[in-house]
N, C-alpha and C positions, 0 to 999 in steps of 0.2 A: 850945303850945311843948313839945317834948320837950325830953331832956335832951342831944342832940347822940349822935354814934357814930364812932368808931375804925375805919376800913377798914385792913387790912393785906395785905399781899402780900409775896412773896418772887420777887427779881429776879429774870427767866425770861433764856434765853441771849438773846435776842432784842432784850433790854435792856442787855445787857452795852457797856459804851463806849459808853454815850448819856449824857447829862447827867439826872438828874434830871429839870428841868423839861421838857425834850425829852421824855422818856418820858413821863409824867403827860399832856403835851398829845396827847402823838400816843394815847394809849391810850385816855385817858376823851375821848371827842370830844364831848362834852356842855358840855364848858369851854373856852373859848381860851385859848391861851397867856396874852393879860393877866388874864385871871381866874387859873391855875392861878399865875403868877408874884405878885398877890397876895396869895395863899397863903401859898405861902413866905415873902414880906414877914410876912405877919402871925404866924409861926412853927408856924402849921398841920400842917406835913409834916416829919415826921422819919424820919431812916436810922440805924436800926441803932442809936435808941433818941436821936438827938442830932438836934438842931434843924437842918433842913437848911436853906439857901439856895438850892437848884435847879442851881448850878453843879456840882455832886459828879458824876462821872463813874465809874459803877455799875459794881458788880461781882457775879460770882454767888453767888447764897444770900445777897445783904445782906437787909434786913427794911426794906420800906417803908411808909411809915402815913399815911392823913390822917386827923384828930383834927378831925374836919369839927364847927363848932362848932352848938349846938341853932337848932332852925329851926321857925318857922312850917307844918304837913304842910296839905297840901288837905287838903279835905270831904272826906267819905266817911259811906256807911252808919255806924253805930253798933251794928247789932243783927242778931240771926240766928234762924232756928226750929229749935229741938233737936226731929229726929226720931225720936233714939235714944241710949239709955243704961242701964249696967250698970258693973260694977265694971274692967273690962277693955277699955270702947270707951266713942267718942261719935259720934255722927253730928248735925252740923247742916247748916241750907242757907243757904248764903253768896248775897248778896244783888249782883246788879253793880252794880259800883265800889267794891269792898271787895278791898284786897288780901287775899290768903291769910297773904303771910310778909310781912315786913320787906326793902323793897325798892326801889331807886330814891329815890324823896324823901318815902317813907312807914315811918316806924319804929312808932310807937304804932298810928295808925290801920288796926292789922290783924285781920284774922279770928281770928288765933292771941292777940294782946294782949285782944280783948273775951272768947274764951273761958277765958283765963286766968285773967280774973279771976276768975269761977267754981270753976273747975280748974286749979290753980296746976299739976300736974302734966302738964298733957294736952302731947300733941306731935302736928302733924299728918306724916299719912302718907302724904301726896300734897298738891299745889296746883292749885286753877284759878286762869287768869288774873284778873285783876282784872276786867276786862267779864264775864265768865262767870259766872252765876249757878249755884247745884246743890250736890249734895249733897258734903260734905268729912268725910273719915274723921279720926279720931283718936284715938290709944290712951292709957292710963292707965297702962300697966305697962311695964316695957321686955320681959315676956317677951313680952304681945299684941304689942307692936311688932317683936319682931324676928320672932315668926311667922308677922302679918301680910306682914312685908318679905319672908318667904321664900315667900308665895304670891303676892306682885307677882310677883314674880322668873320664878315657876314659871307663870305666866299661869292661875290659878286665881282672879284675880279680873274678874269682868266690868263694862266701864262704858261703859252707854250713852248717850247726848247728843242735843240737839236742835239744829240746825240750821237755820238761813234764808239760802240763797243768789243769788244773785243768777240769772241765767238759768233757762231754763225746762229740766228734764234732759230728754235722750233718750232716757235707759236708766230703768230699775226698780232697779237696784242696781246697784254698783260695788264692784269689790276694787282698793283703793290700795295699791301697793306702792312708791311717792315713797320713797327715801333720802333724811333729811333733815341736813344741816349747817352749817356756816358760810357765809355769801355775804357779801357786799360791800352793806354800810350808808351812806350819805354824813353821816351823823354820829355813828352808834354803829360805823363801822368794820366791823363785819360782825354781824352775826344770825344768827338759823336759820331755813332755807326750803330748797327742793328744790334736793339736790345732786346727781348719780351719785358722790361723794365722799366723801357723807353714812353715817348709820351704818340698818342696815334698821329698815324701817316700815312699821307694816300699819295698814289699817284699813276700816273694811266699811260703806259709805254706804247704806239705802237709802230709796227716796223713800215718804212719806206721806200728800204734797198738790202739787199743781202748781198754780201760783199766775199773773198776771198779770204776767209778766216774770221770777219768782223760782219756787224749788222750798223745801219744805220737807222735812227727810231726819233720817232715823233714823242716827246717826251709832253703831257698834261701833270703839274704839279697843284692838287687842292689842300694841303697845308703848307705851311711855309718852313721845315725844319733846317736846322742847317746841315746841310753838303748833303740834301735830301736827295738829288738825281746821282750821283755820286755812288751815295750809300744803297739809293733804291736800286739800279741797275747789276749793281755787285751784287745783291740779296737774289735776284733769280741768276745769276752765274756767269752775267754779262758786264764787271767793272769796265768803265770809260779806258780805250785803248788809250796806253801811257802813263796811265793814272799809279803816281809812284804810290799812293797811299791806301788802298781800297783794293781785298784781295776778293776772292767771289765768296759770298757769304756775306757783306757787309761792316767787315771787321778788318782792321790794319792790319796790315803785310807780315806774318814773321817772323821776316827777314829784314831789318832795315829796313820799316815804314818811313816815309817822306811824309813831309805836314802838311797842315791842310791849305796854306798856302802858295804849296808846292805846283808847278805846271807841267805839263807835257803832254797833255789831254787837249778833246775837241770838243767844247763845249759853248752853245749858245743862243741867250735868250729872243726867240725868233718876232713872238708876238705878247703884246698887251693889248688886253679890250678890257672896260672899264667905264660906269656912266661918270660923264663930268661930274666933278660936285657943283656945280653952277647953273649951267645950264641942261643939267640932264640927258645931254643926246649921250648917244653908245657910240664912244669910239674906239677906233682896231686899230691901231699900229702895228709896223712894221718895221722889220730890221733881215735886209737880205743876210741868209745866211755867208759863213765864208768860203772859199772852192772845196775845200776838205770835207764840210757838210752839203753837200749838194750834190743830190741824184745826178745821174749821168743824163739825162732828160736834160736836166734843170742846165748841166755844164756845157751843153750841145746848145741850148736854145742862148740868144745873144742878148735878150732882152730877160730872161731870166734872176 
């Protein structure tokens, strides 16, 4: 059981002249209206700091809160292998089905909460999905971090992934240029997946193994969107085998799309390279892949 969390938001125009509960049901579509109305009954949700009822009829810049009470989190992993450490960094490899942050219906049980307890200090500088296994950065100082943040930024860090898709490719490699943004969800209201709307996205597929129905691919991601290999692999007609959410084109399934949290994919972040922010030298990490991702080469040789 943790110990419960406090979501807050500030009315957007969009909300303005709605009722409260109106708002919360159309927004969070994860709740119906009788769930989100006994909320309110139970004194859960407050505006602008006072006990609301749901009937309040919103205005802009009010402050709205649910005070969602502690709960039961799913399983998950518990543990990770530190690759790397020094006074200024850590790198571990996050295990799938372990969130990265705090998110959805997972507070405690996250990658950043177990390494915490280690390193009360440490902040991550990027996330993978919860299915996705691989290596996750994380700094100790706020000067590594904002350093770090300015060679995300500057695309001076490289990150490469593994991939299992579905169909067999045609091509050797692929340059993805999918814009990704908002589309239309039938319970989350809308997600990220391939938009012309979207905001630009790159990313560089290439193949490693051709497989009996499926490909396996060297995935380079150079922006950072989210559920960017995901959505880019579906966009040429190759979604990640399993993958409940992401139909080929780029867009949810549908037929009963799965969330983005959803797993049953193979996916995982294999390498980071990156100059320290300290000392400057170029380092390359690693994160063996897992048997599922790994050429038949790679599963033959013992050292692999």
């Amino acid at each position: 059981m943790n110990d419960g969390y406090v979501y807050r938001e500030q009315v957007e125009a969009a909300a303005v002249g709605r009722t409260a509960l109106a708002w919360m049901t159309d927004r969070y579509r994860h709740s119906s209206e009788a769930e989100w109305r006994a909320r309110f009954l139970r004194g859960e949700v407050q505006l602008d700091g006072v006990t609301a009822t749901g009937d309040e009829v919103l205005r802009a810049h009010q402050e709205l809160c649910w005070h969602r009470p502690p709960w039961q989190e799913g399983e998950t992993p518990d543990s990770f292998e530190l690759v790397y450490e020094d006074e200024a960094l850590l790198a571990v490899i996050k295990p799938s089905g372990l969130p990265t942050m705090p998110s959805g219906g997972f507070l405690k049980n996250t990658l950043l909460s177990f390494v915490r307890l280690r390193w009360p200090e440490a902040s991550a500088l990027h996330r993978l999905g919860r299915a996705t296994s691989g290596l996750v950065l994380f700094s100790r100082t706020r000067e590594a971090a904002a350093r770090l943040s300015l060679s995300w930024r500057e695309g001076d860090v490289e990150k490469r992934y593994r991939a299992l898709s579905d169909g067999v490719a045609a091509q050797d490699d692929y340059d993805i240029r999918a814009p990704i943004g908002l589309v239309p969800h039938p319970l989350l209201g809308t997600v990220h997946g391939a938009s012309a709307q979207g905001k630009a996205s790159s990313s560089s597929a290439r193949v490693l193994e051709r497989r009996e129905g499926q490909t396996l691919f060297e995935v380079r991601i150079h922006t950072g969107r989210p559920e960017q290999i995901r959505i880019h692999l579906a966009f040429i007609g190759h979604p990640l085998a399993g993958d409940p959410m992401f139909a080929a084109g780029g867009l949810p399934r549908e037929q009963e799309p799965g969330l983005p949290g959803d797993g049953g994919y193979l996916l995982h972040a294999e390498t980071l390279a990156f100059t320290h922010p300290l000392s400057g030298e170029r380092l390359r990490l690693h994160a063996p892949p897992p048997p599922g991702l790994r050429t038949a080469a790679e599963s033959s040789d013992p050292v692999a």
